[in-house]
KOLNU-610425 format. One record per atom (N, C-alpha, C, O): x, y, z. Coordinates in pm, whole numbers, plus 50000, padded with zeros to 5 digits. Atoms other than C-alpha are relative to their C-alpha. Example, Ala and Ser with C-alpha at 12.3 -4.5 7.8 and 13.67 -1.06 7.14 Angstrom:
2
500894988150000 512304955050780 500905012050000 501945011850066 499184988149994 513674989450714 499235010950073 499745022050090 
This chain:
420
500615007849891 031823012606496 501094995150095 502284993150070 498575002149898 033623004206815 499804981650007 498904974749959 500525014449992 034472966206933 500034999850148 501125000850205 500155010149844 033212954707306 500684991650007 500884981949934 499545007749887 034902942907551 499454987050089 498474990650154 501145001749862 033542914707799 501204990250049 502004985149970 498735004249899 036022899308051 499854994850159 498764995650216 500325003449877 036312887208377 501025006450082 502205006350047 499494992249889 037432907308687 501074991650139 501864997250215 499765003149894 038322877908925 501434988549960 502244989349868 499165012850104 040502845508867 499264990449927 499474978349938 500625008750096 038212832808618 498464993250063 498044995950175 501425005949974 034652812208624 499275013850047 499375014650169 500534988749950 032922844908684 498534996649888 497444999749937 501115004050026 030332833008442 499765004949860 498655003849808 499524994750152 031562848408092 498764994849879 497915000949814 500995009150143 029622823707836 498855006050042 498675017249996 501484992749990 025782831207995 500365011849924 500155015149807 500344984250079 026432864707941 500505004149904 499935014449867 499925001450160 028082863607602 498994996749950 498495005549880 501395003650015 024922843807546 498865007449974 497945004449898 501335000949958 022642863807654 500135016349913 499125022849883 500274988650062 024072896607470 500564999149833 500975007649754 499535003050185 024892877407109 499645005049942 500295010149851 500784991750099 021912892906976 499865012149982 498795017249949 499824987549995 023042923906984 501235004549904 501475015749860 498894996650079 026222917706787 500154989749852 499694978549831 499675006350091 027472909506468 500784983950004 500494972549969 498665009349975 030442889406547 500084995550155 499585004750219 499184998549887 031782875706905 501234993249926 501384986149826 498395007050044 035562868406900 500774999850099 500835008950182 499365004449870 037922849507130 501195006249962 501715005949850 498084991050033 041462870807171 500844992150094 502024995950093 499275011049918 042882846007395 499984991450045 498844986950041 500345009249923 043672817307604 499454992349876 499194995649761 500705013350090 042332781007482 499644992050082 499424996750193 500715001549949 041012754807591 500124993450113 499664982550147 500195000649853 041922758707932 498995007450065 498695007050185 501784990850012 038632781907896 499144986250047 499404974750013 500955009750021 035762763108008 498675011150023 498495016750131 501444986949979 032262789007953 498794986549959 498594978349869 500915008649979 029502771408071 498495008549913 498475020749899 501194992150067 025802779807873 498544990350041 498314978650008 501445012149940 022392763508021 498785005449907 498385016049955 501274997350027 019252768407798 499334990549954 500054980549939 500715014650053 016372742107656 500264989050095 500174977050068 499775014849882 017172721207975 501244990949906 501204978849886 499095008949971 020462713507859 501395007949975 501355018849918 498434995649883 024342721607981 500995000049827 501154990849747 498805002450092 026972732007712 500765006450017 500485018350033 499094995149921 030442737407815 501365007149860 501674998849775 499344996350151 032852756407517 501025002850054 501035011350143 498954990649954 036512759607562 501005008749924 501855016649967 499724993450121 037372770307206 499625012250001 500115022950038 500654993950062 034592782307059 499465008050025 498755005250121 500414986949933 033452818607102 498344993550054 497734985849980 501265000949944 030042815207330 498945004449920 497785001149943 501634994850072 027732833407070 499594989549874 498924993449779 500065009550128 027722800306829 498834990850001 498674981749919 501835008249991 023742786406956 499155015549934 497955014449907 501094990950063 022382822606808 500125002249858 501235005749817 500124998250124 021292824906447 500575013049971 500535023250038 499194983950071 023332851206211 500415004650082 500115016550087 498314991049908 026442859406515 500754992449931 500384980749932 498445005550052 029892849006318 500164996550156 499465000850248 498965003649893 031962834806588 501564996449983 501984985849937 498395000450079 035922841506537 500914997150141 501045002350251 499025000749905 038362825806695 500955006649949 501025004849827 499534994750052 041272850806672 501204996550021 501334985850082 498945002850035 044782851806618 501054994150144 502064987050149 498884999249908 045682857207014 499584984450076 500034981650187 500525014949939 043932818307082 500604990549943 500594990149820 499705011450049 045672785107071 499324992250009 498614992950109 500975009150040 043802756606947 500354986350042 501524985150007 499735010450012 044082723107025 498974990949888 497764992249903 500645004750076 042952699306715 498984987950047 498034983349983 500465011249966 041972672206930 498405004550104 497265000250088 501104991449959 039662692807153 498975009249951 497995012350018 500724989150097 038092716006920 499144989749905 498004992849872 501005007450062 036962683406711 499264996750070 498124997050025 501005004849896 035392669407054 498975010549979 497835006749949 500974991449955 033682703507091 498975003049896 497775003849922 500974997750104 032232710506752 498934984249996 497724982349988 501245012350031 031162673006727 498624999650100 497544995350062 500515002549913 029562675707056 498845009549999 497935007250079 500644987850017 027662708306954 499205006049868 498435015649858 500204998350137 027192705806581 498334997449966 497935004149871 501114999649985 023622696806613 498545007750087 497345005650104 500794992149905 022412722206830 500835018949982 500215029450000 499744986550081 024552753906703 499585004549898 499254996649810 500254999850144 023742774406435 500905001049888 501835009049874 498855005050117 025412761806133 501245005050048 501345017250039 499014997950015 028862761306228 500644998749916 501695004249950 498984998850075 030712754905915 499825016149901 500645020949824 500694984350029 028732791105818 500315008050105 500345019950071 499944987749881 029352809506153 500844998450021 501155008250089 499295002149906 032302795106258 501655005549906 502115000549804 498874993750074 035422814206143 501424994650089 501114992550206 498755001349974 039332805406234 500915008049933 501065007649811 498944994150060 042212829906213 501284992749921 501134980549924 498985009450088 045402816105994 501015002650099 502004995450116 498294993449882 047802837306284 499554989750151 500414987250236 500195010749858 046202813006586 500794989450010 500954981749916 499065007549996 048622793306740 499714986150008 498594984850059 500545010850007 048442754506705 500714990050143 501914987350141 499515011449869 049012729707064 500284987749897 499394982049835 499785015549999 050622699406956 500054993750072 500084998750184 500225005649893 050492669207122 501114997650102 501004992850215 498804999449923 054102672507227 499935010150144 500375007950257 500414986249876 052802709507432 499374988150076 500344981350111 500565005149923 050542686807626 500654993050085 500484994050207 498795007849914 053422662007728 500985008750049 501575004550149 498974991449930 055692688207814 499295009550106 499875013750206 500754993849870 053082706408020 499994989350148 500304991250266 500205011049846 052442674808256 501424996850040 501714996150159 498765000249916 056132669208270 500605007650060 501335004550154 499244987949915 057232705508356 498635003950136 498715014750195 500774994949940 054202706808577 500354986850151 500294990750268 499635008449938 055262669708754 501465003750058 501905001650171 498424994449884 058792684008838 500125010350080 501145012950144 499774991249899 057692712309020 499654997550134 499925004650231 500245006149906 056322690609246 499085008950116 498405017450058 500414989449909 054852710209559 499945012549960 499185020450015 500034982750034 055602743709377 499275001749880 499325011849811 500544997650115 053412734109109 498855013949985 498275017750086 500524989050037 051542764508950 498344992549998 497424998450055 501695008950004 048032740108901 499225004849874 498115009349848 500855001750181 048072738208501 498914994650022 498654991350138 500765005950074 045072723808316 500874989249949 500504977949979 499215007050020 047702706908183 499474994249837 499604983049788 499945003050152 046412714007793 500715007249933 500205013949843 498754998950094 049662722907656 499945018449999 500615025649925 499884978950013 049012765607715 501035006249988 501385014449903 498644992749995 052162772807844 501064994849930 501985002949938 499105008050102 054432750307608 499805008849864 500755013149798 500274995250117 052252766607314 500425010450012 501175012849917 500074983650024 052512804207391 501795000650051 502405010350009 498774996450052 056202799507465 500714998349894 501725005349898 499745006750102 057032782707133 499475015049905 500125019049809 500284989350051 055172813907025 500535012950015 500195021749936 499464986149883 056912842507235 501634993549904 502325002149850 498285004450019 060632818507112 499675000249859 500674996649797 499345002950116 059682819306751 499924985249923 500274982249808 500005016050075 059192782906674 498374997850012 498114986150041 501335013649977 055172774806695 499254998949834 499505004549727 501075005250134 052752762506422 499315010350027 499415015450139 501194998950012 049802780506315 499174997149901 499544991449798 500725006050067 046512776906184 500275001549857 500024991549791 499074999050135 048182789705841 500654990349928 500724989049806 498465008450008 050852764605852 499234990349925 499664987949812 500595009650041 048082737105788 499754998749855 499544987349815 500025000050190 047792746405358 500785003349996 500755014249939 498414997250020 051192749305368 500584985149931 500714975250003 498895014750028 053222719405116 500964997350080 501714987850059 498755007249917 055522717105378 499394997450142 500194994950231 500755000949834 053282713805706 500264988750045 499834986850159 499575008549938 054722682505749 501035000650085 501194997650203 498864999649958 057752689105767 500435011350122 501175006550208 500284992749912 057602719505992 499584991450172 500194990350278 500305010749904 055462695306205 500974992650076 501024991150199 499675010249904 057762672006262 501685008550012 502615002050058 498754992949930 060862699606307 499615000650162 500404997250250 499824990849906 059262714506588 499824985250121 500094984350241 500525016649889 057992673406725 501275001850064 501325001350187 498645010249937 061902667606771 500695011750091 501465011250187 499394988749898 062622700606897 499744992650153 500674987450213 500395005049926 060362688707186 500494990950067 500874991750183 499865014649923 061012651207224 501735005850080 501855000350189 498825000249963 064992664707312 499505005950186 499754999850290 500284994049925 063602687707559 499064994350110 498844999050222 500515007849895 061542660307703 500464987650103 499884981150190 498785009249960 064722638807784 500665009750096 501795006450134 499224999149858 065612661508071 498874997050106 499265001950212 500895001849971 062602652108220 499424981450037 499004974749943 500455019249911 061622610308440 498725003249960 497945006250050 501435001350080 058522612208210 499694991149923 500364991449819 500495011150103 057022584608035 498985010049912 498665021149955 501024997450096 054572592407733 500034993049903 501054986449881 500055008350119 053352576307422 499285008449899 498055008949900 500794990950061 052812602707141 499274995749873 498635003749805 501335002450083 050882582606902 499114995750022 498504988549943 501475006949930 047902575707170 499605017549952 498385019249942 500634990550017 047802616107074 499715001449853 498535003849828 499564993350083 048872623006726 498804993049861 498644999849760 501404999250038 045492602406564 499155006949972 498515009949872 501784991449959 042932621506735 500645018949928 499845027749897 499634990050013 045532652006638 499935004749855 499515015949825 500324998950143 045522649706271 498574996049939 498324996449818 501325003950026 042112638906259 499145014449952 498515018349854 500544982450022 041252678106376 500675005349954 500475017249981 499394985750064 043752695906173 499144998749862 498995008349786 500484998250125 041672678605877 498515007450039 497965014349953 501544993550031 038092690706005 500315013250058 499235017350102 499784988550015 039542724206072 499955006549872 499455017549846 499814994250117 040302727505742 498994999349886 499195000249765 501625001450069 036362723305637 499345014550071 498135016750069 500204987149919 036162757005831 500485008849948 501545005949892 499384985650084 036842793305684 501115003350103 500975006650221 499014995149953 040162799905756 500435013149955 500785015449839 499674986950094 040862837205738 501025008450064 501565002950161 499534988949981 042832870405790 499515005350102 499225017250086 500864994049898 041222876906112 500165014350054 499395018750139 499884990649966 042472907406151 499705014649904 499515026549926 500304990750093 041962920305824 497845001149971 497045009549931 501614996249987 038162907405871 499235007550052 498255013650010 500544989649867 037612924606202 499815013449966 498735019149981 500384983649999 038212960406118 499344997449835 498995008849805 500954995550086 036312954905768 498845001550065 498075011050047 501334997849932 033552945106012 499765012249994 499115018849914 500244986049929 033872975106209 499865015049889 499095024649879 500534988050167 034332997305867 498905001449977 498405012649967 501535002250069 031042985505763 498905000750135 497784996050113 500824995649870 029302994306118 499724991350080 499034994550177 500175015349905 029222958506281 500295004850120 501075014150141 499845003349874 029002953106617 500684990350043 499794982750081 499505006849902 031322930706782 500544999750137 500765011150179 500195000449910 031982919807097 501284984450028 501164972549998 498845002149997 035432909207189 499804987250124 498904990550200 500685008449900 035122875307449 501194999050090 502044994950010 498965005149921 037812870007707 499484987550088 498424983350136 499845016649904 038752837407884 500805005550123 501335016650122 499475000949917 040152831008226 499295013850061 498185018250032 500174988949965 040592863008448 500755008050001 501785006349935 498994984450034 042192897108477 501204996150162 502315001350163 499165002549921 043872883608810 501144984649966 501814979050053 499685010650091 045292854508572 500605007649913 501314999749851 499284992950095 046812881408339 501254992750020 501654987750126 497925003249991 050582870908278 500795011550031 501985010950060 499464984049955 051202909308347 499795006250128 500705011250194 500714996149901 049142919008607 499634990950122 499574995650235 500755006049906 047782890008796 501234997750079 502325003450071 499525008749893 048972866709082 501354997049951 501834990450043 498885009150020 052162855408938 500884996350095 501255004550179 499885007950151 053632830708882 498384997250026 498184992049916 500475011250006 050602816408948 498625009249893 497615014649938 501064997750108 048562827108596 500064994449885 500824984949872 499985006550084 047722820308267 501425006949912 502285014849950 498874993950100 050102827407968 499905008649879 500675011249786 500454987450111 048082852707775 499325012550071 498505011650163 500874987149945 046972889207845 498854995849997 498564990749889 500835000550005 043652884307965 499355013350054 498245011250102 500664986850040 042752924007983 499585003049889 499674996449786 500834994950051 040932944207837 501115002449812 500774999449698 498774999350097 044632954007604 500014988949916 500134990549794 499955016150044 044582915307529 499335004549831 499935003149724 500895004950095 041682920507285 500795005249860 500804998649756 499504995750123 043712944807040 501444996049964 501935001449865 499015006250068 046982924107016 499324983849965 499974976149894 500475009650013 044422894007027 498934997249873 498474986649831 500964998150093 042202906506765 500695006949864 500455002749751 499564989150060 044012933006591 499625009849886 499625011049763 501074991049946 042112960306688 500875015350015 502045015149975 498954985349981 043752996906750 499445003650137 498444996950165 500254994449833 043203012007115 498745002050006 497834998050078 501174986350039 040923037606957 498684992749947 497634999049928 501225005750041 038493011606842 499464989650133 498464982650114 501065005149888 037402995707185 498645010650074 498735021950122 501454992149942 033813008407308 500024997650141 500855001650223 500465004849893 032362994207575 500344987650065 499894977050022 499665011849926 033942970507833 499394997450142 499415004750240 501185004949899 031592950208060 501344988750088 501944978450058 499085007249863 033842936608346 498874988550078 497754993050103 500265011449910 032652903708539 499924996350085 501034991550105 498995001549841 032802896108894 498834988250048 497724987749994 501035003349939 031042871309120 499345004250161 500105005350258 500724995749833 028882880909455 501284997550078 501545004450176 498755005349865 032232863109625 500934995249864 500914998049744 498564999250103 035282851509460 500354986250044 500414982550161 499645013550033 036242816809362 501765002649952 502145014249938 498905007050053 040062800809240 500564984650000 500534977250098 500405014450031 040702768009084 501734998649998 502365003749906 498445004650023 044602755309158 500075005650118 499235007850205 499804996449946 046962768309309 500945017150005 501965017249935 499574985149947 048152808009410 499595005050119 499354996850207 500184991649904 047362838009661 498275003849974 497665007149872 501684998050036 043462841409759 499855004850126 499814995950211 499844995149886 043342867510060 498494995350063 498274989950172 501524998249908 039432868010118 499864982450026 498934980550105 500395014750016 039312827510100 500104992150136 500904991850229 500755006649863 037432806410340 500104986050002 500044978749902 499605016549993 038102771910481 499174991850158 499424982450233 501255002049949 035182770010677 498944992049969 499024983949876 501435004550054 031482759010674 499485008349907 498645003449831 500594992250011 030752789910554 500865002749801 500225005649700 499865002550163 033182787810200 499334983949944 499124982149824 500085010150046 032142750810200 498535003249932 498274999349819 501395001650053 028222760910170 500545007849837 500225003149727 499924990150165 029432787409856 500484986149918 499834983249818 499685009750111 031022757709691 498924987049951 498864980549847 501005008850014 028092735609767 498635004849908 498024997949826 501124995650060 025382757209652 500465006349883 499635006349792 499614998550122 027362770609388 500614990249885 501114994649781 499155009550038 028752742509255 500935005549933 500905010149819 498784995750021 031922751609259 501274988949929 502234983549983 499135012650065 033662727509008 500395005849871 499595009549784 499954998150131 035802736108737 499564993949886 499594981649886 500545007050060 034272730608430 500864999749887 500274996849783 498745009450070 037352722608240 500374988750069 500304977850013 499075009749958 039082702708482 499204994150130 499754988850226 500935004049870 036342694308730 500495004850161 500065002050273 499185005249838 038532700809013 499045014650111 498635025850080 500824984249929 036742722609334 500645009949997 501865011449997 499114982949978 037152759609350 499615001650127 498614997950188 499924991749876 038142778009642 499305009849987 499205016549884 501064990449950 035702799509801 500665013050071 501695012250137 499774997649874 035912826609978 498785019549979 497865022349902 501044985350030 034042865309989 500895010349936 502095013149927 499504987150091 034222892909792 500675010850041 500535017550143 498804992149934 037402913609744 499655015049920 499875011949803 500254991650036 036462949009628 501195008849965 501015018849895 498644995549995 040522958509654 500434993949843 500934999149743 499445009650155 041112931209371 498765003549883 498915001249763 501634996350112 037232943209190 501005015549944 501295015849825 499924987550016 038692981009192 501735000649902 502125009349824 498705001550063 042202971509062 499624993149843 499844998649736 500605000250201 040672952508722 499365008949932 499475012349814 500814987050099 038252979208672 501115010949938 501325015049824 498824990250053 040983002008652 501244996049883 501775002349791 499015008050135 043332979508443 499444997349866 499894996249752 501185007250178 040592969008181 499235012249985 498475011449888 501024987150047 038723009208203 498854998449954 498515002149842 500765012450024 035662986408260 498965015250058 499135022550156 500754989750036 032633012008156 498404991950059 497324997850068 501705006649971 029592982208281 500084989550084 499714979650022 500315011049880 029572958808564 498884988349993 497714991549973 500805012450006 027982922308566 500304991950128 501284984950155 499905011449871 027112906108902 499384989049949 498344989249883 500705010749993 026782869208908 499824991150111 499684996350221 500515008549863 026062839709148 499435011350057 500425013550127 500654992349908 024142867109325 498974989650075 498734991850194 500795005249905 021652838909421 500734991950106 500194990950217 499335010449914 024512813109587 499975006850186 499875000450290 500494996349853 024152842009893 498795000650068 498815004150186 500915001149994 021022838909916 499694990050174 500064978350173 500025005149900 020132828610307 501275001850097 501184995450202 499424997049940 023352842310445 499525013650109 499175025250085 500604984849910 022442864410755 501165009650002 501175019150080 498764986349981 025702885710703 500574996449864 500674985549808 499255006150113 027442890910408 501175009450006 500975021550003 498704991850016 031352902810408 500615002649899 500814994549808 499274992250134 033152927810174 501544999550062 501565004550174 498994994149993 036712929610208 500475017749880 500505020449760 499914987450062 037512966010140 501425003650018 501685011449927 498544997550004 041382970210223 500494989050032 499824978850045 499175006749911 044302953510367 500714999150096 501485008750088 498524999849914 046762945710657 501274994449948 501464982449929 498605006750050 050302943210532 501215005350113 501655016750129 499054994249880 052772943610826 499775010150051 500365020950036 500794988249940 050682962411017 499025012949962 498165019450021 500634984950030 049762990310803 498494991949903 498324980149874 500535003750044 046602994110626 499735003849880 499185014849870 500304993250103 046292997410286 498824996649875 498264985849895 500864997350066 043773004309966 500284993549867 499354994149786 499455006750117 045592985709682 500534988750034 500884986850151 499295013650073 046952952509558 501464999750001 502105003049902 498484998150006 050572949609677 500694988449913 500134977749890 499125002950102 053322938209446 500174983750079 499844974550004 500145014250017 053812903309649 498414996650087 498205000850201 501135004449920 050062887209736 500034990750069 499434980750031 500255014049898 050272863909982 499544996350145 498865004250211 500685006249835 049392846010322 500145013650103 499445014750204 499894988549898 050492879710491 499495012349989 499945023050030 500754992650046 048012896310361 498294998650084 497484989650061 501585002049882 044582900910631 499125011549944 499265023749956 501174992850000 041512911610502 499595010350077 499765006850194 501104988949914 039642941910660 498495001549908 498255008549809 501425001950042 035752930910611 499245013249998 499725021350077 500774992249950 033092956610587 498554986950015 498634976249955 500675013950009 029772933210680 498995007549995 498945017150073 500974995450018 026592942610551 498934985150001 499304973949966 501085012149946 022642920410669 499964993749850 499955001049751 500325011550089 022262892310424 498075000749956 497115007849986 501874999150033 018652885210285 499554980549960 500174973349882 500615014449989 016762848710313 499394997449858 499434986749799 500605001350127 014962856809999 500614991049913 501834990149923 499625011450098 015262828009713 500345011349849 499485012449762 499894985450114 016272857109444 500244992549856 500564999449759 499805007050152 016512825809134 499025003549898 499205002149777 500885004850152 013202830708955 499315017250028 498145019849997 500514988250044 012972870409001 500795011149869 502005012049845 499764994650066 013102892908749 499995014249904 500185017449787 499634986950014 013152925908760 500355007650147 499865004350255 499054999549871 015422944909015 498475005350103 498215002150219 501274994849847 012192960509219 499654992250075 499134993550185 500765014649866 011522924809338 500614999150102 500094994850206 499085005749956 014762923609471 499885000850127 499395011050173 499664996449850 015302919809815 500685014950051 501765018750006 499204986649978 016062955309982 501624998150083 502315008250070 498875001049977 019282944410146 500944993649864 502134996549849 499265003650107 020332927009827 500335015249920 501495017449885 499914988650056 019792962709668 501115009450060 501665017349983 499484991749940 021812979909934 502084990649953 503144995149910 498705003750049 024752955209875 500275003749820 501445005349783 499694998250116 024622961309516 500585019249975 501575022049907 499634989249926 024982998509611 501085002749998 501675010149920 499064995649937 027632995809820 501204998549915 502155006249905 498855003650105 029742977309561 500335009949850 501245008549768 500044989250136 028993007209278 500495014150068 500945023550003 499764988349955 029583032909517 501815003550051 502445014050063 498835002449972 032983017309616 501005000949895 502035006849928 499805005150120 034133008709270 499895013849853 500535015849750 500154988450089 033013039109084 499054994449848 499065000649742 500765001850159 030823023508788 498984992650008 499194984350096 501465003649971 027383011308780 500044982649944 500854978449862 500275013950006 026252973108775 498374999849923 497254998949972 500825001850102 024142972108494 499074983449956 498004980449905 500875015450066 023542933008441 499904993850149 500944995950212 499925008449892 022522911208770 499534981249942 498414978149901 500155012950001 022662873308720 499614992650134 500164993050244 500825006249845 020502853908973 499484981849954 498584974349992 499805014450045 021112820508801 500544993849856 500355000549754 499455008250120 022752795408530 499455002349907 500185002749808 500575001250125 020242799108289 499865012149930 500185022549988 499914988850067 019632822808002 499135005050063 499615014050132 500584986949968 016892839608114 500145003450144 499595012750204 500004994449823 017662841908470 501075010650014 502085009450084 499214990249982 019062876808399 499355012550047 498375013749974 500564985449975 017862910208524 500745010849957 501825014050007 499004985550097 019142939908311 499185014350128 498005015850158 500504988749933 018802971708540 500525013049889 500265024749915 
C-alpha cells in the first residue's frame, strides 16, 4: 500500500486541516512529518471552530490513528493546551493518538532564544511565530536536542538541564530579559501527560501499516514556498515542507508515496514577513482579507493578500509531483467582476516563466484577467451549479498547470466541499 501525500502549494493557510478532515475516512492513519506548532489547521463542523497545531487533523473521526512523526517538534506546554481543549470532542485520544520517540522536544529555553534572536534582527526580522522552531530544529541539525525518547530515560534530567545551560550562555549575548520558571511548570506538566500517550517507533509502525495494506495519508504543515530548500529564503520555515519532507519525516522510502494532493487558494495569502509578487495593498486585497478573514490562526496576525500566482502554483506542483489539485477560498471571489492570474514575470525587462533564484520587489507580475461571477457559490454543491465563469477559471488553472483540480472548497465547513 502506498502513503498520501497532502500539502500546501502556497506560503501556508491554504486550508490543509478541512481537507484532512474531510478525507480521514478514507484512511487508516494521518501523520504529521513536520513543522510544529507554528501549524495552525483550522476545522469547522457541529457549529463549532477547532484550531490544531500539533495534532494530526484526522483526530474528531472514529477508528483514524493520528501520528505525530519523528520529523515534528513538540512543544509540552502547547500540546497539553491542545489535547485539553479537544479531549472531549475527539475520538478517544489516549487510543488514537500516537507520538514518535525520534520527535524533537522545544524547550522553554527554544522559545526565549527565538524572541531574542528574532528582537535583534530588528527591521530584518524574518516574522517568527516565535514558538521556539528554529532554536529546536537547529539543536537538532547541531546534535544537541531532546526527544520524545529522552523522556523514559533515568537520566532525562540531567540531559535536560545540560542542554538548559547550553542555552542560558547563549542567551547572554543577547539585551533580553526572561524568566524561565513562568515556562518550565506548564513545561513539565506536558512532558508528564505525554507520557499517558503511546509512545512509539514511528517509523517502524508506519511501514508495518503499509505492509498490512493501510492507508495513510501523510499531513503537511506550513507551505512548499516556506520549504527551508526551496522556498522564499531566508524568509521560511525550518523543516522540508515538500512532498520529500514526508519520507525523512515519516520514514517512508520514495517508492512508497502514492498520491499527492497539492493545496492552493483561489488567490494567495502570507503571514510575516518575505517576497509576495502578486500582493495587493489596495481595496481590492483589503476586501480578500475582509471576506476571507485573513488572520493567522496561530498568531492572529493579518495575512497579506494578493491574486493568484500560477508561476509559484506550477513550481510546487513540480517540486512535490502533485498528482490532485484542491482549490479553496473559491467563495472569498465571489462578486469580483474581474479576476487576475499572474502567469509570468518581468525581471529587468525580460519576461520570464519560472521562479527566479532572488524573489523580490523587482519582480512585476504579468496578469492574465479572466470575468468574475456575482454568484454566492457557499451553499452549492455539486460543480454543475457552478457558475460558468467560475468553471472556465477553474479550467484555465488545470490547463496551465498540467493536473486536474479534483476537490473545490467553497467554504470553512466540512461539508462545504464539492468533489468533481
Amino acid at each position: 500500500m502506498k502513503l498520501d501525500v497532502l500539502l500546501g502549494l502556497q506560503w501556508g493557510d491554504e486550508g490543509k486541516g478541512k481537507i484532512v478532515d474531510v478525507l480521514s475516512p478514507n484512511y487508516k492513519a494521518i501523520a504529521r512529518f513536520q513543522g510544529g506548532p507554528n501549524a495552525g489547521h483550522t476545522l469547522k463542523f457541529n457549529d463549532k471552530k477547532y484550531v490544531l497545531h500539533t495534532i494530526p487533523s484526522g483526530v474528531f473521526r472514529d477508528n483514524t490513528e493520528n501520528i505525530i512523526g519523528n520529523g515534528v517538534v513538540i512543544d509540552p506546554i502547547i500540546i497539553n493546551k491542545e489535547i485539553t481543549k479537544i479531549e472531549n470532542d475527539a475520538s478517544d485520544l489516549k487510543k488514537h493518538l500516537l507520538i514518535s520517540k525520534k520527535a524533537h522536544l522545544i524547550l522553554p529555553t527554544h522559545r526565549i532564544l527565538d524572541a531574542a534572536q528574532e528582537a535583534a534582527k530588528g527591521k530584518d526580522k524574518i516574522g517568527s511565530t516565535l514558538k521556539g522552531i528554529s532554536p529546536t530544529y537547529t539543536d537538532k541539525i547541531g546534535r544537541n536536542g531532546l526527544r520524545i525518547g529522552d523522556i523514559l530515560s533515568p537520566n532525562f534530567m540531567d540531559k535536560y538541564n545540560k542542554l538548559i545551560e547550553k542555552h542560558k550562555k547563549q542567551l547572554k549575548h543577547f539585551d533580553f530579559e526572561y524568566d524561565l520558571a513562568e515556562f518550565e511548570k506548564g513545561w513539565f506538566e506536558g512532558i508528564e501527560l505525554i507520557k499517558k500517550f503511546k509512545i512509539i517507533d514511528s517509523e517502524i509502525y508506519i511501514n508495518k501499516l503499509l505492509d498490512e495494506e493501510n492507508n495513510i495519508l501523510a499531513e503537511g504543515a506550513q507551505g512548499t514556498l516556506l520549504d527551508v530548500e526551496f522556498g522564499s529564503y531566508p524568509f521560511v520555515t525550518s523543516s522540508n515542507t515538500i512532498a520529500a519532507g514526508a519520507c525523512t519525516g515519516l520514514g517512508v522510502a520514495p517508492n512508497k508515496i502514492g498520491e499527492v494532493y497539492g493545496i492552493f487558494k483561489a488567490y494567495c495569502t502570507r503571514v510575516g514577513s518575505g517576497p509576495f509578487p502578486t500582493e495587493l495593498f489596495d481595496e481590492t486585497g483589503k476586501r480578500m482579507q475582509d471576506v476571507g478573514n485573513e488572520f493567522g490562526a496561530t498568531t492572529g496576525r493579518p495575512r497579506r493578500c494578493g491574486w493568484l500566482d500560477l508561476v509559484i502554483l506550477k513550481y510546487s506542483i513540480m517540486l512535490n509531483g502533485v498528482t490532485q489539485l484542491v482549490i479553496t477560498k473559491s467563495d472569498v471571489l465571489s462578486g469580483f467582476e474581474t479576476i487576475k492570474i499572474a502567469t509570468s514575470y518581468k525581471v529587468n525587462g525580460e519576461e520570464i516563466d519560472y521562479l527566479p533564484y532572488e524573489i523580490n520587489e523587482k519582480i512585476e507580475p504579468i496578469y492574465t484577467e479572466l470575468q468574475g461571477w456575482s454568484q454566492d457559490i457557499s451553499k452549492i454543491q455539486s460543480f454543475s451549479e457552478l457558475p460558468t465563469n467560475f468553471k472556465i477559471f477553474i479550467q484555465y488553472v488545470e490547463k496551465f498547470v498540467g493536473v486536474p483540480i479534483k476537490f473545490v472548497s467553497v467554504g470553512p465547513k466540512r461539508k462545504e466541499m464539492i468533489f468533481i
